[in-house]
Backbone as a printed PyTorch tensor [residue, N CA C, xyz], in Angstrom:
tensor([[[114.8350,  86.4330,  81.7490],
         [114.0150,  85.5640,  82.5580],
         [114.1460,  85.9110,  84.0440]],

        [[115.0650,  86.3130,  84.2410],
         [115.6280,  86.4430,  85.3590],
         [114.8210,  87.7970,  86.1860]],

        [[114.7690,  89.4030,  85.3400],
         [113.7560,  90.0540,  85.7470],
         [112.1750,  89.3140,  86.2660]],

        [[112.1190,  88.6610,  84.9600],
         [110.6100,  88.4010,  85.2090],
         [110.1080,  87.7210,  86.3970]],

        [[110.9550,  86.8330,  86.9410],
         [111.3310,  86.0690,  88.4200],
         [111.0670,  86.9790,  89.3530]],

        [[112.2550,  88.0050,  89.3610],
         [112.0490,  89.3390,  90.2620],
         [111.2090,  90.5530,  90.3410]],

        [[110.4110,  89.9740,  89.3570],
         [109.1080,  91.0150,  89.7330],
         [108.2750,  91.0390,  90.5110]],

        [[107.6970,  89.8910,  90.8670],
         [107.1440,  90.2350,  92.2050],
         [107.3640,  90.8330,  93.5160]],

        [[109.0110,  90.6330,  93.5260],
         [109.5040,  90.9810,  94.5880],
         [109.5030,  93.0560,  94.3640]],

        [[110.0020,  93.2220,  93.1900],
         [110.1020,  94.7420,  92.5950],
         [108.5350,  95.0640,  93.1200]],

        [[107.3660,  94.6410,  92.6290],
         [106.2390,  94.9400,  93.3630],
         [105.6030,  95.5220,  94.0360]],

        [[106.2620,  94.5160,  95.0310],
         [106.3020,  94.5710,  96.9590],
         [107.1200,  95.6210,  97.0980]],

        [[108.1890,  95.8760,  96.6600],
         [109.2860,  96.9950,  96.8860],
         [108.5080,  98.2440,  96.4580]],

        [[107.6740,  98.4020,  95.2430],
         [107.3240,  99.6280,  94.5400],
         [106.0660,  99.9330,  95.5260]],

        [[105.2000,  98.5650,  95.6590],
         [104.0350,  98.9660,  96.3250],
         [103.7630,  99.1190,  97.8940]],

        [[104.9630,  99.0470,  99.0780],
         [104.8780,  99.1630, 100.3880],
         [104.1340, 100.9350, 100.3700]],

        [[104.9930, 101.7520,  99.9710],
         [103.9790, 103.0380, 100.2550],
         [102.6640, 103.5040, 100.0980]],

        [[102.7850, 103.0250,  98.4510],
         [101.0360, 103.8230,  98.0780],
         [100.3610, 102.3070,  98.8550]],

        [[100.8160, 101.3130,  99.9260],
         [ 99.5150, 100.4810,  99.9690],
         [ 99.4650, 101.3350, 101.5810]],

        [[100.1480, 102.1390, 101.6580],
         [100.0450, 102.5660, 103.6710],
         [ 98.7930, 103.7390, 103.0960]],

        [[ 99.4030, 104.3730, 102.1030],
         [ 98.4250, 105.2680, 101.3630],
         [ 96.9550, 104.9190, 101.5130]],

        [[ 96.8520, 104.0440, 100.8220],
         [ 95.5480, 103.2010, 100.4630],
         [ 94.9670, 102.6010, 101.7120]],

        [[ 95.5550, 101.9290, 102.7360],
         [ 95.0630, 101.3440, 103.6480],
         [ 94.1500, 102.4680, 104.7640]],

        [[ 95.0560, 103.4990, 104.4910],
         [ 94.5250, 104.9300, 105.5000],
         [ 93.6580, 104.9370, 105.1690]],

        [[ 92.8170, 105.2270, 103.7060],
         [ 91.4290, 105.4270, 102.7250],
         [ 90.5670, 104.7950, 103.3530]],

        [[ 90.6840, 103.4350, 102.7750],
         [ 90.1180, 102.2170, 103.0820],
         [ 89.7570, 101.2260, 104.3910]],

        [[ 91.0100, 101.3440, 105.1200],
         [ 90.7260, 100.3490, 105.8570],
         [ 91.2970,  99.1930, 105.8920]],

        [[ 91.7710,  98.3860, 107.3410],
         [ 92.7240,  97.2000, 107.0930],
         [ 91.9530,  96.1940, 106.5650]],

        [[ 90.5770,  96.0700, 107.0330],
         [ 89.6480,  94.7400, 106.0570],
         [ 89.9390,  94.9900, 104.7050]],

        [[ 89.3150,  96.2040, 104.3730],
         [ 89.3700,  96.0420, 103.2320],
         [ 90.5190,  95.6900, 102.3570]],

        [[ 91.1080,  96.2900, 103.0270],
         [ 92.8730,  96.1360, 102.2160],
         [ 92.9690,  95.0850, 102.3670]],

        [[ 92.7200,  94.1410, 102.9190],
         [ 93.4900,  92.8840, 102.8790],
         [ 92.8050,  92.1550, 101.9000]],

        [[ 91.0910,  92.2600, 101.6780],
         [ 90.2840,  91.6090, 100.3260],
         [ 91.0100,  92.0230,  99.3380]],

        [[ 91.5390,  93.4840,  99.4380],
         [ 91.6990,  93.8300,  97.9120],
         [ 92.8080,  93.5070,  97.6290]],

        [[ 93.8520,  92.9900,  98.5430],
         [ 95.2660,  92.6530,  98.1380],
         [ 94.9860,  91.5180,  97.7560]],

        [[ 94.1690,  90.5260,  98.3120],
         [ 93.9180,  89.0290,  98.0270],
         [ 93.3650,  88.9230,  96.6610]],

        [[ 92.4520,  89.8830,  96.5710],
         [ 91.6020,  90.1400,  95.0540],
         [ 92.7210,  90.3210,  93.6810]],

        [[ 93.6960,  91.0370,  94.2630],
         [ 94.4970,  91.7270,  93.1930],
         [ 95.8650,  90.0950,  92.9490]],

        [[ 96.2770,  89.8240,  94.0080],
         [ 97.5890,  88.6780,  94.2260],
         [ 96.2210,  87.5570,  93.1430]],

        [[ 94.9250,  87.0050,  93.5950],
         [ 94.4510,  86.0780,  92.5940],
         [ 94.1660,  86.2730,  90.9240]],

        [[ 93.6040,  87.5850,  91.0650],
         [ 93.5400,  87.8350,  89.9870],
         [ 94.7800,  88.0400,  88.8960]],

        [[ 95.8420,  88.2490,  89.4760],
         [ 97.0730,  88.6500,  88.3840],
         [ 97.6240,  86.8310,  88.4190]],

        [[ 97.2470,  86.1080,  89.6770],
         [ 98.0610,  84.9460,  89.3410],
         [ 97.7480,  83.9640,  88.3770]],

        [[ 95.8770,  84.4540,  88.2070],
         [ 95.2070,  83.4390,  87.9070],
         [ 95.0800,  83.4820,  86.4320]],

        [[ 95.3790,  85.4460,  85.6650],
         [ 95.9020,  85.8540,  84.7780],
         [ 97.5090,  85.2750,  83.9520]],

        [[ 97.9520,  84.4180,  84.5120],
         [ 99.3020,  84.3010,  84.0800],
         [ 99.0520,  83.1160,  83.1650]],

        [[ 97.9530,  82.7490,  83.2510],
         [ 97.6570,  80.9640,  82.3600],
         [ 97.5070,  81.5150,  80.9790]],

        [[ 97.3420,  82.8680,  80.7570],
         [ 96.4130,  83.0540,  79.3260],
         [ 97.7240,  84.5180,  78.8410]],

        [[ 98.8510,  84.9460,  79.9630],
         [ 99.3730,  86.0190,  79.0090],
         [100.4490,  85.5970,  78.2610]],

        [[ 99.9170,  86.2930,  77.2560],
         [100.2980,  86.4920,  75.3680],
         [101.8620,  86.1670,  75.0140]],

        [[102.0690,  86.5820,  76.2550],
         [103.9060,  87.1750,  75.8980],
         [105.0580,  87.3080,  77.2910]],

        [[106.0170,  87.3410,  77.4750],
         [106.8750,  87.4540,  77.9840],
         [106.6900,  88.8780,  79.1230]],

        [[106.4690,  89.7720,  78.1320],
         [105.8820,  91.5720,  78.7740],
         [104.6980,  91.2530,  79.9490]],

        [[103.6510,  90.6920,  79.2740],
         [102.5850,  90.7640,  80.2320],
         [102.8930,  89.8160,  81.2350]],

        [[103.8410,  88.9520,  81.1210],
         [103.8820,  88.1610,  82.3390],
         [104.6260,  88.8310,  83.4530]],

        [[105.7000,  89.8750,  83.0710],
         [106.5280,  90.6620,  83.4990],
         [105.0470,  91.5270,  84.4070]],

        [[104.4620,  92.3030,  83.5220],
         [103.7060,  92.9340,  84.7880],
         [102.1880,  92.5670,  85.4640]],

        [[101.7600,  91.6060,  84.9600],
         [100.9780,  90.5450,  85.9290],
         [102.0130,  90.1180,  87.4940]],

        [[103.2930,  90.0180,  87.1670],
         [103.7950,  89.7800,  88.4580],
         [104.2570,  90.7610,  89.0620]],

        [[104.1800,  92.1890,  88.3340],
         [104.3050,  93.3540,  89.2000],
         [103.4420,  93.9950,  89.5670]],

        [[102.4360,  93.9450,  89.4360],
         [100.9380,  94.1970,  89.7820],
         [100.7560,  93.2790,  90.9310]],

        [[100.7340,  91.9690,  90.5880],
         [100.6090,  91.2270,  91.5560],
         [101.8110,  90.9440,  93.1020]],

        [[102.4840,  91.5550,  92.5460],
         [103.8370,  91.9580,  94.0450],
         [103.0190,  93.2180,  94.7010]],

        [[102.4300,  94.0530,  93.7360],
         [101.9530,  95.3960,  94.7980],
         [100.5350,  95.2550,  95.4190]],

        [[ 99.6710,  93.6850,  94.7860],
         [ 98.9150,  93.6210,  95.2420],
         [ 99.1390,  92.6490,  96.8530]],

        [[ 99.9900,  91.9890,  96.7340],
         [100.9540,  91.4160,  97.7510],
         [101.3930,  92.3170,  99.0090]],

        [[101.8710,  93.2110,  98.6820],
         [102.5170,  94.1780,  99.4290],
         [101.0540,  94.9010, 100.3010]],

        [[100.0800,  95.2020,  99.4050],
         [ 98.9440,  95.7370, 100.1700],
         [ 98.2410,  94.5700, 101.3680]],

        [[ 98.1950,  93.8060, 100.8790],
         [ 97.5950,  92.3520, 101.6420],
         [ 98.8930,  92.3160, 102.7990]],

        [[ 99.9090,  92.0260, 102.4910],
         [101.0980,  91.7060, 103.4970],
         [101.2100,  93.1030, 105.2570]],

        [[101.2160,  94.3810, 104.4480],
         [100.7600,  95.8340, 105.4250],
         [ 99.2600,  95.5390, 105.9040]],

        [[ 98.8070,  95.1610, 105.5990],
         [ 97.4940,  95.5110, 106.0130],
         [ 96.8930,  93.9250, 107.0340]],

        [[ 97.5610,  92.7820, 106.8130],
         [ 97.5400,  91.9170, 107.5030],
         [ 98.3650,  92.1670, 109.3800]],

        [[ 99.6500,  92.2790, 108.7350],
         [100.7370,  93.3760, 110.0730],
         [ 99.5880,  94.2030, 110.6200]],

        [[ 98.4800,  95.4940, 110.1440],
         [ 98.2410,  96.3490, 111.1660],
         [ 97.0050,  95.7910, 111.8220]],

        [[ 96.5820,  94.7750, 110.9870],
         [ 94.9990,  94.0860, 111.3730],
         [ 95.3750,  93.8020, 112.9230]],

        [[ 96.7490,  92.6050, 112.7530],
         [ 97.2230,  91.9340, 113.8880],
         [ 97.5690,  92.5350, 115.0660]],

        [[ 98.1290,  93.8180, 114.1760],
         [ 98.5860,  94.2640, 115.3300],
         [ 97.7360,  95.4270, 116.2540]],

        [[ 96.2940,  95.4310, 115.6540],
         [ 95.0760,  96.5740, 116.6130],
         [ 94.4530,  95.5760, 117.1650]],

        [[ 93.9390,  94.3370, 116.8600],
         [ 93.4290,  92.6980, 117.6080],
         [ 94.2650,  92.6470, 118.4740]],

        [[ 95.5910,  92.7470, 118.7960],
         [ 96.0960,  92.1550, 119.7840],
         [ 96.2590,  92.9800, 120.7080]]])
């Protein structure tokens, strides 16, 4: 139980790089919809998964969709200001 808790955080840990990756591609707007897109969609996913497993990576999906939203909020702020 205790992993499954810490997955989101594992996530955020796995997903800080490929989201600097991604943000370069894309763009800080965008990155930040798609982190928001990805954090609702995996949370909103957790009402209906099957099993123990999928809840495990609904919240690791959803930590890296976190992690993209979280970088990409930081560089928004920080070219506005």
């Amino acid at each position: 139980m205790g992993i499954v808790l810490a997955a989101d955080g594992l996530g955020r840990l796995l997903g800080d790089l490929p989201s600097a990756v991604i943000l370069n591609r894309i763009g800080r707007k965008y990155g930040m919809v798609l982190g928001a897109i990805i954090v609702t969609i995996c949370g909103a996913s957790l009402f209906i998964a099957p099993n123990i497993y999928a809840v495990f990576a609904l919240r690791l999906i959803g930590g890296a969709g976190g992690a993209l939203w979280n970088i990409s909020r930081y560089a928004y702020l920080t070219a506005i200001t």
